[in-house]
C-alpha positions in Angstrom: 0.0 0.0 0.0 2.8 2.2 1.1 4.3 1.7 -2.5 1.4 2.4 -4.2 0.7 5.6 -2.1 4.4 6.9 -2.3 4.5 5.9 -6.4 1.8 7.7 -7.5 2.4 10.6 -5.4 -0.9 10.6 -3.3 1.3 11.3 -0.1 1.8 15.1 -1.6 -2.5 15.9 -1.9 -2.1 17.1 1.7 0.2 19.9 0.2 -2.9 21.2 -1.5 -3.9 22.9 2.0 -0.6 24.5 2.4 -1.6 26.0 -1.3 -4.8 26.9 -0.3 -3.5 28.8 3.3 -0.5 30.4 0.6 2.3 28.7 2.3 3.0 26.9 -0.7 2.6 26.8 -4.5 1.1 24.5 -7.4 5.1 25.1 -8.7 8.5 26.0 -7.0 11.2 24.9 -5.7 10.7 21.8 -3.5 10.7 22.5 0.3 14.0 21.3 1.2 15.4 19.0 4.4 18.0 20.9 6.6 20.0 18.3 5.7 20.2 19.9 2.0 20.4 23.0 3.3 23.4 22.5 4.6 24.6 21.6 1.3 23.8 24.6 -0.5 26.5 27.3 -1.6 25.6 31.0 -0.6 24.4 31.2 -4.3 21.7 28.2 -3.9 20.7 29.4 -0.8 18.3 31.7 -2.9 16.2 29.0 -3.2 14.8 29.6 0.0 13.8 33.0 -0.9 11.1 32.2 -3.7 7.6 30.0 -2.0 8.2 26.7 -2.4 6.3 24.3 -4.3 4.3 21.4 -5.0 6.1 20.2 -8.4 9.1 21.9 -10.3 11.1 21.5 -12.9 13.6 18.6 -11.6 9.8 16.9 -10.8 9.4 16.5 -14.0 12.5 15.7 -15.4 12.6 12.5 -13.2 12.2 13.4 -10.1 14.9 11.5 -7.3 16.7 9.9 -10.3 18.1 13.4 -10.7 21.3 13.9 -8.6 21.0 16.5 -5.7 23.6 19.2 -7.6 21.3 19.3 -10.7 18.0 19.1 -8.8 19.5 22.8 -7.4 20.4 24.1 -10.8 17.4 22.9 -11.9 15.5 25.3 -9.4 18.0 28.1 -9.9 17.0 28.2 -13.8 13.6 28.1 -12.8 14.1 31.0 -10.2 16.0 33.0 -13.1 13.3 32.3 -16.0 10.0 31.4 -14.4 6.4 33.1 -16.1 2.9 32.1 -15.8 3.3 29.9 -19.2 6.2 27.9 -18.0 4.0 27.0 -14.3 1.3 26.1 -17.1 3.6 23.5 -18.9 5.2 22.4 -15.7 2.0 21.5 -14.4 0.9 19.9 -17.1 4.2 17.6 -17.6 3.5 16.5 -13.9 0.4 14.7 -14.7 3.0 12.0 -16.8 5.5 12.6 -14.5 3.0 11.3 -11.3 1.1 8.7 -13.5 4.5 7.3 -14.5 5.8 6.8 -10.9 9.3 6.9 -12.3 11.6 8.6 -10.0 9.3 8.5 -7.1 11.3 6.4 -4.6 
């Protein structure tokens, strides 16, 4: 059950509130552990300026198949280039990205 549950992602619909109260949204940067944080160069550390979200761009690329270093460049071109079009198509690649399960560990 857990499998199924973590696979398709349905662990994240409890994210929706945090939308709905604007702590979060539909696309950003993921939320990240401190344990990442700790990671991060003074330049990445501008992740945690922008709201985070529910899917981005490394979501849909493959999710934790994609290696931590590129996960943050990821965000950081999203940070430099995002619009209202590019949430659009990054929403819309999730649906594939979620039904797929690939990545989702």
């Amino acid at each position: 059950t857990g499998r199924f549950i973590r696979r398709f992602s349905i662990d994240e619909l409890p994210q929706l509130f945090n939308v709905l109260k604007a702590d979060m949204s539909l696309v950003g940067p993921r939320p990240p552990l401190p344990r990442e944080v700790a990671e991060y160069t003074l330049l990445d550390r501008k992740r945690l300026h922008v709201m985070p979200g529910i899917t981005c761009l490394w979501q849909v690329k493959g999710r934790s198949d994609i290696p931590f270093d590129e996960q943050v460049q990821l965000d950081m071109q999203y940070i430099k280039s995002s619009s209202f079009w590019k949430d659009i198509k990054i929403l819309l690649m999730t649906i594939p990205a979620v039904i797929s399960g690939k990545g989702a560990y």
